[in-house]
N, C-alpha and C positions, 0 to 999 in steps of 0.2 A: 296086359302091358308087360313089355319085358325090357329089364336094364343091361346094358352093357359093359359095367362096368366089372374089373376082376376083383373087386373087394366088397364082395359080397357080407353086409352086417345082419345085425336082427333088431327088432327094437319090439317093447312091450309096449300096446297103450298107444294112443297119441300124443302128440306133445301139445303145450296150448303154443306153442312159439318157434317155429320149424328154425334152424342155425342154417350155418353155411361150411362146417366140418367135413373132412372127408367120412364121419359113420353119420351124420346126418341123410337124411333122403334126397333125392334126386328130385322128385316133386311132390308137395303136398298140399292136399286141396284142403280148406277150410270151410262148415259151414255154407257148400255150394246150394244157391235154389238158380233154378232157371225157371220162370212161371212166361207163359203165354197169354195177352190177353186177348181172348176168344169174343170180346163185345161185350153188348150190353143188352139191353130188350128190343124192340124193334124201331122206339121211339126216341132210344138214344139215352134213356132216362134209368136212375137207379143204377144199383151196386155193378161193380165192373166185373166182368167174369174170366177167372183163369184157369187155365190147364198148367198145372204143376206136373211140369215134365220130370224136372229132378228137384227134390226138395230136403237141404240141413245133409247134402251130404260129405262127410270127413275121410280121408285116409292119406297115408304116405306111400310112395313108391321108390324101395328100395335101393339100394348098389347091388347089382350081380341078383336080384331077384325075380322072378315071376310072379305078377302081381294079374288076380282075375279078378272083374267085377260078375258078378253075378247077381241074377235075376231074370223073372218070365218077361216073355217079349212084351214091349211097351213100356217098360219099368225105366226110360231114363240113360240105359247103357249108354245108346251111341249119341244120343246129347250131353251126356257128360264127356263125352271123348272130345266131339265138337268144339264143348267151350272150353277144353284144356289145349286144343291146337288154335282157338284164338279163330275158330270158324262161325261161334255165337260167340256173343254177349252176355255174362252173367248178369242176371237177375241181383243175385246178393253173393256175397263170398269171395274169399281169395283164394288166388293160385300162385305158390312159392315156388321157384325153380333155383335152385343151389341156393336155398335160402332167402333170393331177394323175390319180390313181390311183382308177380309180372305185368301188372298192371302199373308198375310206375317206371319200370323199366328205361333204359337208354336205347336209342336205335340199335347201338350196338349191342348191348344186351338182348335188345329183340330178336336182332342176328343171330344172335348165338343160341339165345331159346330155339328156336326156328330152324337150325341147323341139326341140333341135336335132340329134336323129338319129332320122330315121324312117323309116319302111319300106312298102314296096309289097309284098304277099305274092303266093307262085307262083297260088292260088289265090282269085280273087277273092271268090266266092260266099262261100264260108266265111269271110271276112275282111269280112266287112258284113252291121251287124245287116238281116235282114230283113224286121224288122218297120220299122224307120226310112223314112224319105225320106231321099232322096238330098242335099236340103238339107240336112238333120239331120245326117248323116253327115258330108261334107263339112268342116259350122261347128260341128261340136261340140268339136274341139281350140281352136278360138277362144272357144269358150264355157267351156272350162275354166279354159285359161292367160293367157287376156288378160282388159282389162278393157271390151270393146267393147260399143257398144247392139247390138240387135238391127239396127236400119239398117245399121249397118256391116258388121256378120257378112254379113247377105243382100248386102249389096255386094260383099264378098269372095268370097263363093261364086259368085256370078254370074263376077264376074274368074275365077276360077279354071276355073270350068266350062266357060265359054270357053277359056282357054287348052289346055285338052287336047283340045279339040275337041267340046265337047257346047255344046247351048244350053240358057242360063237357065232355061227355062220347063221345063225338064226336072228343075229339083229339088224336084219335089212329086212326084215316080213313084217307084216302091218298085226294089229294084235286081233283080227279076223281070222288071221291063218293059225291062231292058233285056241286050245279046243280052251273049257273056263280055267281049268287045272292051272295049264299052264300060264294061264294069265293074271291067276293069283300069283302063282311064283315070278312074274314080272314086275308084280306090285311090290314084294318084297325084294327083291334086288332093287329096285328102286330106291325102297326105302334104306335097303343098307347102303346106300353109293355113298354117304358121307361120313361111315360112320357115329353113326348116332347114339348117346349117352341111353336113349327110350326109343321102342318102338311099340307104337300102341296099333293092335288088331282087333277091327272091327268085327266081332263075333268070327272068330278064329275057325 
């Protein structure tokens, strides 16, 4: 995961009570489990059985820092990422974003949680419609959340297309035309189109 912001702090420890300061974190998970329940025996009967995907896990995510989870595959990475973008349901735990608690949030705060943390998935293809253009793709969080003309949107797509390394003229191709590389780096212009506080990458 990485922040964007320019005031990069440090902090020792965790706190047991995350603030809302500008050297406070950006987001901190408390205490997260997410368990599975996989059934029971075949009679319906007896102890319920779970798969503890992610279990008691804590950290903060910095201002201006780079933050890796680490661990061997299976271990919980990209379901913790899920329940921090609000795509599962926690099991037990909280998730602070600038201090308030996302789970009790206001619509508008949901907004803005939602604006400002985004994601690049491990896998591209499936992460883009394929019926879209890549322009489409790209300006379509600008077409939700902002109030921009269309000018602008295509201006900003172009910026963006650019910046990860494609050209402009390439946001009329469908994301078949182009090879996985580049389709990762579509997912991330994607994700930067609103400027985002976090951008969490799944298995980078």
């Amino acid at each position: 995961m990485t922040t964007t912001s320019q005031k990069p702090q440090s902090r020792n420890g965790i706190p047991s009570a995350p603030g809302c300061s500008a050297t406070d974190p950006v987001v901190s998970i408390r205490n997260l489990r997410k368990w599975y329940n996989v059934g029971n025996n075949l009679l319906g009967i007896g102890k319920k059985t779970f798969l503890k995907a992610v279990d008691d896990v804590s950290f903060d995510v910095e201002r201006g820092k780079t933050f890796g989870l680490v661990g061997e595959s299976g271990c919980g990475k990209t379901t913790t990422l899920k329940v921090l973008l609000g795509l599962e349901i926690p099991t037990e735990g909280t998730i602070f974003y600038e201090g308030e608690d996302v789970a009790t949030m206001s619509k508008v705060g949901r907004k803005e949680f939602r604006t400002n943390v985004q994601a690049v998935f491990q896998d591209p293809w499936s992460s883009l419609n394929p019926r879209m253009r890549v322009g489409s793709i790209v300006g379509e969080p600008l077409e939700i959340a902002t109030t921009n003309t269309r000018a602008q949107i295509k201006d900003r797509v172009s910026t963006l297309l650019e910046e990860v390394g494609l050209n402009p003229y390439q946001s009329n191709l469908y994301p078949h035309e182009f090879s996985g590389g580049q389709r990762q780096r579509i997912g991330v212009a994607r994700a930067l189109a609103l400027n985002p506080k976090i951008i969490c990458l799944d298995e980078p």
